[in-house]
C-alpha positions, 0 to 999 in steps of 0.5 A: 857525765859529771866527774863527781856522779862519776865517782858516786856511781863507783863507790854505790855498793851493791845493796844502794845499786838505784839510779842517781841523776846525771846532772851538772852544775849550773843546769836547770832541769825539772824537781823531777830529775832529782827528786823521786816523789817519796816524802816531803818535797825537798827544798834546797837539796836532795841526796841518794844514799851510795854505801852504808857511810856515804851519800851524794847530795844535789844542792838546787835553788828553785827558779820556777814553782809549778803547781805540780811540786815535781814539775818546779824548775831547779837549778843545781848549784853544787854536788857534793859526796858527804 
């Protein structure tokens, strides 16, 4: 597990208890790994909101688009708790 999603999974007080992905650095998965579907289809980042001051954002480039936005293949390039 990714020392960071670690944390976050830590710090997620009861009120944000929801799944948040377990991904590293470098790899490539689908948009749908990240992104839920709700809202516009982000485009660079996505983040899960962990208590009432503290999110983890997942900082992806596109590598393939797909007709399906949620099929896109992304590779994450940092995560980071902001």
């Amino acid at each position: 597990m990714n020392e960071i999603v670690k944390k976050a999974m830590e710090m997620m007080e009861e009120a944000y208890k929801d799944y948040i992905p377990d991904v590293n650095v470098g790899e490539i998965c689908e948009m749908n790994d990240i992104w839920d579907g709700n809202g516009d289809c982000p485009q660079d980042s996505y983040s899960y909101q962990l208590t009432d001051n503290d999110w983890i954002d997942y900082v992806f480039e596109i590598v393939e688009e797909k007709e399906n936005e949620l099929d896109t293949m992304i590779k994450i390039v940092n995560i980071e708790l902001i």
